[in-house]
N, C-alpha and C positions, 0 to 999 in steps of 0.2 A: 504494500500500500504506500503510495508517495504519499510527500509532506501536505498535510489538511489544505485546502483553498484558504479557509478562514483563519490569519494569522494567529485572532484570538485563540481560536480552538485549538491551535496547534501547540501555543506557547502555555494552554491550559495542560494539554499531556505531558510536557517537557518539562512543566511542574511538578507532575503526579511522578514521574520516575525520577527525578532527582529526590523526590524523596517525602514534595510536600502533603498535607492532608488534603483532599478536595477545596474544602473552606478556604483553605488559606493560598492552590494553586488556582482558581477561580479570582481569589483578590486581587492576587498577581496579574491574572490574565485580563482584566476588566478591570481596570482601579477603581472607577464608579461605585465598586459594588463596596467600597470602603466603609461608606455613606447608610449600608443597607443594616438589617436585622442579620443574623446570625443564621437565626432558621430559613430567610431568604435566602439567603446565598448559598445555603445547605439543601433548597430544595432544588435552587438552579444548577448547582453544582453536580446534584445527583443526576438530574436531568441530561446535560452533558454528556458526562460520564457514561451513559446509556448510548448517546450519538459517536463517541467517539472511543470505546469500547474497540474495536478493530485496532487503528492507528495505536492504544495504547499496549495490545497486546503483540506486537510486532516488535514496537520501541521494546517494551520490556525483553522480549526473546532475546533480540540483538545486542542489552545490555548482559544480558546471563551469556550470551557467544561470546562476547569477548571478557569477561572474565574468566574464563575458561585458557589454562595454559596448557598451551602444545605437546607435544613429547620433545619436540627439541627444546624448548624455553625452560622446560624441567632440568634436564641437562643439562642446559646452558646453566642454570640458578645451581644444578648440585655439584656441577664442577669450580662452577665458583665456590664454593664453598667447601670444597674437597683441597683446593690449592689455597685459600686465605684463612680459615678457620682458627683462632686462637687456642682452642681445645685441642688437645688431641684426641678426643672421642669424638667430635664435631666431623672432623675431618673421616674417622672411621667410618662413622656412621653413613655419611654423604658417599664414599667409594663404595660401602656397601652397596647402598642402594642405586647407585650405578650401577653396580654391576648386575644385582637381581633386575635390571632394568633391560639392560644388554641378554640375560637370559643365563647369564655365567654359569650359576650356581644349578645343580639337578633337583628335581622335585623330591620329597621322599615318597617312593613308594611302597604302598604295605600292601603284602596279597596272604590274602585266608583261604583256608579249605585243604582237605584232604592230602596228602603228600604218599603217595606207593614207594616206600622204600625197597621193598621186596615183591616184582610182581609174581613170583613163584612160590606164595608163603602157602595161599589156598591149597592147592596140588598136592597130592600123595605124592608117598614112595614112587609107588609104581608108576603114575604120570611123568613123575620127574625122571625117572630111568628111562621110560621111552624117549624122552626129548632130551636125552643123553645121548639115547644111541643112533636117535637120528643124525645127530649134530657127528658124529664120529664115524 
């Protein structure tokens, strides 16, 4: 969705995601309504808010996109910190997770169930002779 036609209404959303409450990004967007009731401007505010509902929920997506860091900016931030760290746990800690990053480390893995150490335990004598002297 492109930027609103109505600057008002636009610089009303630009309020809501920076942070303010309806009431007080509506005063913003409309100085006018300085002048007004409280409940006014809360009922026009909400009214709003229902028209430009889209437009704010685009703006917010895009604000949550880019706060959102990359796997290289991770990187970039843990090797900084892998070379400058004051600690030397600080610095462990950041190579570590580079490297579980990079995939270095193997997973553990744990398998359960049944193990045949002897598959010839079942077997008689005598089975076990014949499959003796076949082999021979």
């Amino acid at each position: 969705m492109p930027i609103l036609e109505n600057a008002r209404h636009e610089k009303f959303v630009q309020s809501l995601i920076a942070g303010m409450s309806q009431r007080q990004a509506y005063r913003e967007a409309f100085p006018a309504s300085n002048r007004w009731k409280d409940k006014t401007v809360d009922n026009r505010a909400s009214e709003l808010f229902r028209e430009v509902l889209g437009r704010y929920k685009e703006l917010q997506e895009e604000a949550q996109d880019a706060a959102i860091m990359t796997r290289k900016e991770r990187m970039v931030a843990l090797s900084d910190i892998a070379q400058n760290a004051e600690k030397e746990a600080d610095m462990i800690k950041a190579i570590d997770t580079l490297n579980k990053m990079d995939g270095d480390y193997t997973s553990k893995l744990e398998l359960s169930g049944e193990v045949k150490t002897n598959p010839f335990a079942e077997l008689s004598v005598d089975e076990l002779r014949k499959l003796a002297s076949r082999d021979g």
